[in-house]
N, C-alpha and C positions, 0 to 999 in steps of 0.2 A: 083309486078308490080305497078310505079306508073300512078295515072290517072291526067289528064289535069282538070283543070278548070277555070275558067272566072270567075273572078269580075267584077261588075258594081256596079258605082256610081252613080245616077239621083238624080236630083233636083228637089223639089220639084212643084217648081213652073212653068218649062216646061218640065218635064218626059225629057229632054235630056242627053243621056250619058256625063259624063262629065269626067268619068277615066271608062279605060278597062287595068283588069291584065290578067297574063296568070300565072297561076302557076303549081308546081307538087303538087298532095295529096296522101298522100300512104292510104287516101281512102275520100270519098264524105263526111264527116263529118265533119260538123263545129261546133267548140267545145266554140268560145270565138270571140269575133269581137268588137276591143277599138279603139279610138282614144285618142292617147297619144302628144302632141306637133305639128308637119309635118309627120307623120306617124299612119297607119293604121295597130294595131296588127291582126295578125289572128292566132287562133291556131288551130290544126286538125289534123287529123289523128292521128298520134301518137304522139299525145298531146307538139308536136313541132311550135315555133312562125315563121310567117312569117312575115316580116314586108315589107310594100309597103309606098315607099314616095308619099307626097302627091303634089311635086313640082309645078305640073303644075294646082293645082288646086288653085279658088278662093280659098284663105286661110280662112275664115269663112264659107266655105261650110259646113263642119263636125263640126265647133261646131252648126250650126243652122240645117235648115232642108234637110232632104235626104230619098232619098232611097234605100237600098242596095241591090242587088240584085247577087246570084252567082250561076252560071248555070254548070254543068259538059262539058268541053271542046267537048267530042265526040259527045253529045246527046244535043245540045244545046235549044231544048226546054222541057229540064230535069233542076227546079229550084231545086237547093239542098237548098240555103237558102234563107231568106226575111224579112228583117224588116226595119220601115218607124221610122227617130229620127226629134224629134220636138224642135228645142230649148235646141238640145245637150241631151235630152232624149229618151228614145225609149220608145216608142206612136205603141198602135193597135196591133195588132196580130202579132208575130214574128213564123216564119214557119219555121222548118227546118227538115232534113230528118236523120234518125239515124237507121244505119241497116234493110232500104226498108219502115222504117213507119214513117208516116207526123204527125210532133209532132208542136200543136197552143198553145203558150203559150201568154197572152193578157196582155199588158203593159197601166195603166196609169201614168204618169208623170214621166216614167224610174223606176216605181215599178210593179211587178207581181201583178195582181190583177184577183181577179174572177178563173171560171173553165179554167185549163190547161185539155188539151188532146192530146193522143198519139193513131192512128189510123193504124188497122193492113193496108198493100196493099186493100185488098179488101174493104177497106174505113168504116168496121166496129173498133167500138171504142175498144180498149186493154185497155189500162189507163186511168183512171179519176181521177185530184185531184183539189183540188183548195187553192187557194192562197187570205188572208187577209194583206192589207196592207206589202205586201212582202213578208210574212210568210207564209209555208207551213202548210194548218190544218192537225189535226192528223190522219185524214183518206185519204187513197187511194181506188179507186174500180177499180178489175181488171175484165174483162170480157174475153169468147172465141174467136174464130174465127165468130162464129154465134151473137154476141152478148150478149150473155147470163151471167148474172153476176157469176163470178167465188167465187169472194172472197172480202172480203173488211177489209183492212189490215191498222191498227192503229200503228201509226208513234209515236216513243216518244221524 
């Protein structure tokens, strides 16, 4: 079964929609989100691209700043995804949801930077890792449903 979802485009500088898609996802997963030329890739679900023209938009919007925003068509104040590009980089925390858990990954200047986390439903943390200058360091800490650290697993 495929699900319905909604792209949103905002601008930074008055939060106003400026593109609304509609697409199918054979599931709420966003996997990749570029702009390449007049087009916005998207890839998801099953690691297939959609691409959405960007015709009607000021054509420097997506190299400068925005905000992306993509909500599940049925449940539309369910964000599946979120992140804010500053001068064609993505800036701040990018949100996005991956098999029911809200995963923060923290961008400066369109590099990973700092603690990424990945949070069970119940808003208790599962993943913990963190990111130098883009690079993933070599440890992860994984935790329960309660919190409670499980295991902490060295990356090589």
């Amino acid at each position: 079964m495929t699900k319905k979802i909604l792209l949103f485009i905002f601008t930074l500088s008055n939060l106003s929609a400026v593109c609304q898609h509609e697409l199918d996802a054979a599931e709420s997963c966003i996997l990749k989100i570029e702009k390449q030329l007049d087009e916005v890739l998207i890839a998801y679900g099953s690691r297939e691209c959609t691409k959405f023209t960007i015709d009607t938009l000021n054509e420097d919007l997506l190299l400068n700043d925005y905000t992306l925003l993509v909500f599940d068509k049925e449940y539309k104040s369910n964000l599946i995804y979120q992140i804010t590009v500053i001068s064609g980089e993505k800036e701040g925390v990018e949100i996005s949801y991956i098999n029911n858990e809200k995963v923060f990954v923290n961008y400066v200047n369109g590099i990973k930077t700092g603690k990424s986390r990945t949070f069970y439903p119940s808003g208790n943390v599962h993943f913990e890792r963190e990111y130098k200058k883009g690079i993933l360091r070599p440890k992860v800490k994984e935790f329960d449903k309660e919190g409670n650290l499980l295991k902490t697993i060295k990356i090589k």
